[in-house]
N, C-alpha and C positions, 0 to 999 in steps of 0.2 A: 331352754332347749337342752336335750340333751344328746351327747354325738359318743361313740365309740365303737370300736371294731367289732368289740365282743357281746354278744347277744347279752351275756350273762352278766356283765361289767354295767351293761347299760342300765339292766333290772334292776338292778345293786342300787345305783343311783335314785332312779324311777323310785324305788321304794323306799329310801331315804328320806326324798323331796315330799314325798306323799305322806310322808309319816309326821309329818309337820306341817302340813297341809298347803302345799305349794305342787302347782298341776302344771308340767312341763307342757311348753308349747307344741311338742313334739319329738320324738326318738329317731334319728340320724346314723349312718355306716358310715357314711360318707360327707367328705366336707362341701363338697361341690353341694349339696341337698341342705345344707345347714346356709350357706351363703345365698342361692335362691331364695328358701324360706325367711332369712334376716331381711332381704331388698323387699317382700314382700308387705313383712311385717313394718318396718322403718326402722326399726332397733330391737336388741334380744340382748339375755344371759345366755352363754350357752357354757355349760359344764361337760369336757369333752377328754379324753383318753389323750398319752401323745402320741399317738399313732394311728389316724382314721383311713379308711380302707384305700385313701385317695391324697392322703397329706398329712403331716404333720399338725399339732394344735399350732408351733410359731406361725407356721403356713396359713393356716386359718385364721391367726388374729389377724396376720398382715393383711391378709383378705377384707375383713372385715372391721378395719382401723376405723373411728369415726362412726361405725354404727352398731357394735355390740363388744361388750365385755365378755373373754374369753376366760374360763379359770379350767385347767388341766389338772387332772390326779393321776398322778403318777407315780413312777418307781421314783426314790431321790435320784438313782445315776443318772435321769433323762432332764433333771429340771433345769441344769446350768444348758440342754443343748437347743433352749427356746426363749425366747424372751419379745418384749412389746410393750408400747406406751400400755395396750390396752389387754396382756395377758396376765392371769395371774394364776399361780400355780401348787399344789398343795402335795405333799410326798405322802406315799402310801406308806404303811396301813392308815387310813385316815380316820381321826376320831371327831365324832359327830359333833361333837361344840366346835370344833375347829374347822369345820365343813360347813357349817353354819353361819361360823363368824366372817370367813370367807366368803359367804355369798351375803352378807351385809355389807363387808367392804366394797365389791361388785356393784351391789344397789348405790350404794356413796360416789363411786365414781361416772356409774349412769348418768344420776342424780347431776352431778357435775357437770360431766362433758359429753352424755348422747341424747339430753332429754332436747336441745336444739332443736335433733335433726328430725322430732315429730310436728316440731313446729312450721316445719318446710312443706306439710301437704295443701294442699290450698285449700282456703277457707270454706268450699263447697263441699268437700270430701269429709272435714273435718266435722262440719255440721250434718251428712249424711251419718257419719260413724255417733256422734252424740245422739240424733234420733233413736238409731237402732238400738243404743244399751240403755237408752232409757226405755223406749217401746217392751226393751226385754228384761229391763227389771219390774215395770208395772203388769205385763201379761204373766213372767213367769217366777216372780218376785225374788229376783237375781241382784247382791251388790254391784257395785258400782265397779267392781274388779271381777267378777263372776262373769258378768257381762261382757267385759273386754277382753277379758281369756276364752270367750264361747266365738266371739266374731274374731278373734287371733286363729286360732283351731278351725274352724268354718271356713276362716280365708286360708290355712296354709293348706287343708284334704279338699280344698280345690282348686287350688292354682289359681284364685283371682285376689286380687287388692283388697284391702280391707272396704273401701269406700264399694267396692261392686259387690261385694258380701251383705253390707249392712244396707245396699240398696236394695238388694233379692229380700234380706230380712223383711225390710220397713215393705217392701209390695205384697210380702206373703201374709202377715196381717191386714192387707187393707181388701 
């Protein structure tokens, strides 16, 4: 995901991530719109400005301890004013290896300590969501991440759970 005040700040990003072909969950102003959509989803990245229309990034890790990795780009004078088990933070002008490598370290600490908290949905939901991205890699021959970023996006532009997303999927095929 990606969160920042600045319409333009956000693009910047957005076009970044895309340039390497990684498709944000979603574009956020606001932290309150970034932590809905993280409960949604169960766990996220989110790469976010330190200043969102509604809260600080420290604000937003705090929020979101235990279920997404926060990384902030920012001016250097603001990175000593935010900190978190789960924040991590990169000084502007940012160079794209470094923005890179930083969202590898993100993936390592996911990897680590938020891949648990997918494990917490129950086994009914969990076998609804594996139908739907397999249903949706055989009809519309999508990997196996393809897939999972289509019912992420599905479920956050509608406000439903993943498990009630990929249940509308699996009945719109049938």
């Amino acid at each position: 995901m990606v969160a920042f005040a600045s319409e333009e700040a956000q693009r910047r990003i957005v076009r970044l991530l895309e340039s390497e072909g990684h498709v944000p969950a979603g574009s956020f102003f606001s932290g309150a719109d970034v932590i809905r959509t993280v409960h949604q989803l169960g766990s996220a990245a989110v790469v976010c400005g330190f200043k969102l229309r509604d809260m600080t990034a420290g604000d937003l890790a705090l929020s979101l301890r235990g279920s997404a990795a926060v990384l902030t780009v920012t001016a250097p004078a603001y990175l000593d004013l935010c900190g978190g088990e789960n924040l991590f933070k990169l000084a502007t002008p940012v160079h794209r290896a470094d923005f890179f490598a930083s969202l590898e370290l993100i993936r390592q600490f996911e990897e680590k300590n938020l891949r648990p908290m997918l494990s917490s949905r129950h086994e009914s939901e969990q076998k609804l969501i594996s139908q739907a991205k397999e249903l949706l890699m055989d009809v519309n021959r999508m990997t196996e991440s393809e897939a999972h970023r289509f019912l992420q996006k599905r479920s956050m532009d509608s406000g439903l759970r993943m498990a009630e997303t990929a249940q509308l999927i699996i009945d719109s095929y049938r």
